[in-house]
N, C-alpha and C positions, 0 to 999 in steps of 0.2 A: 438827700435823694431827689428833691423837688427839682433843685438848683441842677441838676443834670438833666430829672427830665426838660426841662424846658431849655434849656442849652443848644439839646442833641439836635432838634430840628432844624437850627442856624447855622449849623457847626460847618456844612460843606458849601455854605454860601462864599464864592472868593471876591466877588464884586456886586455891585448892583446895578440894572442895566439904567443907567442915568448916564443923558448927554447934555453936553455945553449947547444950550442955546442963548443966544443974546446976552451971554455974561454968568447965567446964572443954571446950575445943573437942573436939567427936566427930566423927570421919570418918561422913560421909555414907553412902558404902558398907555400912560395917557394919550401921545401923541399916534398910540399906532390906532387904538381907540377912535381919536378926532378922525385918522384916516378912514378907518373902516365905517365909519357913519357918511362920509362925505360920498366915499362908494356905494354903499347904497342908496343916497339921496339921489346920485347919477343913475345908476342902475334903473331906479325907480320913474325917471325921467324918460329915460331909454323906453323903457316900456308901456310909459304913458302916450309918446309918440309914435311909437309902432302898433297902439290899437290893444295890447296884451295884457293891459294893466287890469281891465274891466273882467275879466280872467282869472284873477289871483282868486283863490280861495279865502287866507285867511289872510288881510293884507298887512296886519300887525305882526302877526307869527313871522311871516314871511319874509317881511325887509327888517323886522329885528335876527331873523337868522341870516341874511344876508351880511348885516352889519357885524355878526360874529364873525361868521365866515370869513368878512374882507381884512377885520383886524388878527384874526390869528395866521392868516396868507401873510399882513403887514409883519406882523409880530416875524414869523418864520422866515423870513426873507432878510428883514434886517437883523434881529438874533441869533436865527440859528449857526448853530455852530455844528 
């Protein structure tokens, strides 16, 4: 019974989102990940020269939800289906 439950949760996986980079398969995640941090680094730049930055409230809160934000936009753009 164990051997099923722990099965059932894999069972409708047909592939896993991994690409060919440089020879060798990269998890998908990771790289949309590396994007959405690079987006907020930008982001955060943006608004350090537009005077806005001094403004944030909570500035950790903030450009770590940014950095979700821009990888699961990455994530959706390149996975979805």
């Amino acid at each position: 019974m164990w051997r099923i439950a722990i099965a059932l949760p894999v069972a409708a996986c047909s592939y896993s989102p991994t690409m060919d980079l440089l020879g060798s398969y990269f998890p998908g995640w990771m790289l949309c990940a590396a994007v959405g941090i690079v987006a907020a680094i930008i982001i955060r730049q943006i608004l350090a020269v537009a005077g806005i930055n001094d403004y944030v409230v909570a500035p950790l809160l903030t450009y770590a939800g940014l950095a979700v934000s821009a990888t699961l936009i990455a994530w959706l753009l390149w996975f979805g289906h």
